[in-house]
C-alpha positions in Angstrom: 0.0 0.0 0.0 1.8 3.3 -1.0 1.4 6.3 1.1 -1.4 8.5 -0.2 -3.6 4.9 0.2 -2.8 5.1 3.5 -4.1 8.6 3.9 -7.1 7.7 1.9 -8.0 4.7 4.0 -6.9 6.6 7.2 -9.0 9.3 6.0 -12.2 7.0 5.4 -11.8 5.8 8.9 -12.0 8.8 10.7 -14.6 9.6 8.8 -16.3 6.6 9.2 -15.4 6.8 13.1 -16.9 10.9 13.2 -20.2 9.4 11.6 -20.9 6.6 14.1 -20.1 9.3 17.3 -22.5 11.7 15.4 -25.2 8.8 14.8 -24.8 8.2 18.9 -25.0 11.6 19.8 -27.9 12.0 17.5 -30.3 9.4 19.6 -29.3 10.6 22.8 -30.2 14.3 21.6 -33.8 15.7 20.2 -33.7 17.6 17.4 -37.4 17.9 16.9 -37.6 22.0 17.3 -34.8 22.2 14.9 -35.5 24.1 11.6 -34.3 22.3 8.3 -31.1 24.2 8.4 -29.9 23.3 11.3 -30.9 20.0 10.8 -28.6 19.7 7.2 -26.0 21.9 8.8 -26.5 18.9 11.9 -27.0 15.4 9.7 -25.2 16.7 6.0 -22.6 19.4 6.0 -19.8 17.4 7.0 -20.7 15.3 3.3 -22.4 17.9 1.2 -21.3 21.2 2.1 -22.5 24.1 3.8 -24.1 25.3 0.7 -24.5 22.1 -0.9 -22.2 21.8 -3.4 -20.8 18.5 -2.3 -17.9 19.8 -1.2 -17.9 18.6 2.6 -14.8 18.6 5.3 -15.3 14.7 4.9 -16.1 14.2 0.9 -12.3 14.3 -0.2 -12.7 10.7 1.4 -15.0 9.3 0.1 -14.4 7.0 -3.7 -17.7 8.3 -5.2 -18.2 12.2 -6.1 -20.7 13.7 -3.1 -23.4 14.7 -5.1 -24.2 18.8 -5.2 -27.6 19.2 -4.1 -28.2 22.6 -5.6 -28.5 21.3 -9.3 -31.1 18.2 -8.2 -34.1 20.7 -9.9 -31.7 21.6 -12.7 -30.7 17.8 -13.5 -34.3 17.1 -14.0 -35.4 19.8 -16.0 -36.2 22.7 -12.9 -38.4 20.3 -10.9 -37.3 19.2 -7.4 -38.5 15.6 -7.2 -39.7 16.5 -3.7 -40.9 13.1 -2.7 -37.9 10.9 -4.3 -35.6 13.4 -2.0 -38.1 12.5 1.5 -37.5 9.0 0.6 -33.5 8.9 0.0 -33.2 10.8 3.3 -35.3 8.5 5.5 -34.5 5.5 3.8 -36.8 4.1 1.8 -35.0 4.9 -1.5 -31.6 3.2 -2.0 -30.2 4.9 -5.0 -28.8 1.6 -7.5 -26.3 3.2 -8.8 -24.1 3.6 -5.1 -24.9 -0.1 -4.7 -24.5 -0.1 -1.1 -26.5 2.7 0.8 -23.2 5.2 2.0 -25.2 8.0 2.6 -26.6 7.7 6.4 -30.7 7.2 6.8 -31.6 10.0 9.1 -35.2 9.3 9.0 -34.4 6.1 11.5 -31.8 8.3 13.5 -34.5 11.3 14.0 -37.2 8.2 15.2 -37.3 9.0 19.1 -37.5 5.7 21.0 -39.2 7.0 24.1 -42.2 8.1 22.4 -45.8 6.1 21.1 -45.0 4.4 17.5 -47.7 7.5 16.3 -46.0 10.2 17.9 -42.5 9.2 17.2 -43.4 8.6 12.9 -45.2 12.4 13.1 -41.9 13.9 14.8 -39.8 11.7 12.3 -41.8 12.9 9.6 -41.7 16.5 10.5 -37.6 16.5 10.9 -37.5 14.8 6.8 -40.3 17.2 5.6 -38.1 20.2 7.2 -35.1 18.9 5.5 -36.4 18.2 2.9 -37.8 21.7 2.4 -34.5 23.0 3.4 -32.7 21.0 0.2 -35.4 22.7 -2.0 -34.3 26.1 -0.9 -30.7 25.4 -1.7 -32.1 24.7 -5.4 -30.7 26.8 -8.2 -31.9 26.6 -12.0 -35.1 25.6 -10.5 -38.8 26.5 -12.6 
């Protein structure tokens, strides 16, 4: 293994390592009150960027391009395919062409565990929607 694989992998692994304290942190916290900003600055920053250009502190380590989420709308034409975007964030759509999922499913991490099943899908619910309204604002080329 030459030396910039070792960075790469060394890289990968702090990464990996930042994600699971983040994922630990994230259940013992509640970010129910927070608005859809805070919550992408919180959960997909560190991957995507503050603006959302895919240009994250951690996406230099990763072997797939972070995507940009401003030009989602403009990749489709100048529509925001609102619901496909709820479903990659809370897990029910696995994008093929990753294979593997490698982005995290927040929709699970946002499901509080000391609340009713009803209550907890609402609040979960709530969080994606506000996220997902979020990644809409950061849309540009969009009709």
């Amino acid at each position: 293994m030459n030396r910039h694989s070792r960075h790469v992998v060394i890289a990968v692994v702090i990464a990996l390592l930042l994600l699971v304290i983040a994922t630990v942190a994230a259940r013992a916290q509640d970010y129910s009150s927070y608005t859809g900003e805070q919550l992408y600055m919180r959960f997909c920053a560190s991957c995507h960027g503050d603006k959302g250009q895919g240009d994250g502190p951690v996406a230099a380590a990763f072997r797939i391009e972070v995507p940009d989420l401003t030009r989602i709308a403009a990749r489709r034409g100048g529509e925001y395919p609102e619901e496909q975007i709820r479903r990659i964030i809370d897990g029910r759509e696995v994008l093929p062409a990753h294979g593997t999922r490698v982005m995290p499913v927040w929709g699970f991490e946002f499901y509080a565990q000391n609340m009713d099943e009803k209550d907890a899908a609402a609040r979960t619910e709530a969080m994606v929607n506000r996220l997902t309204d979020y990644v809409r604002s950061l849309q540009r080329g969009m009709n």
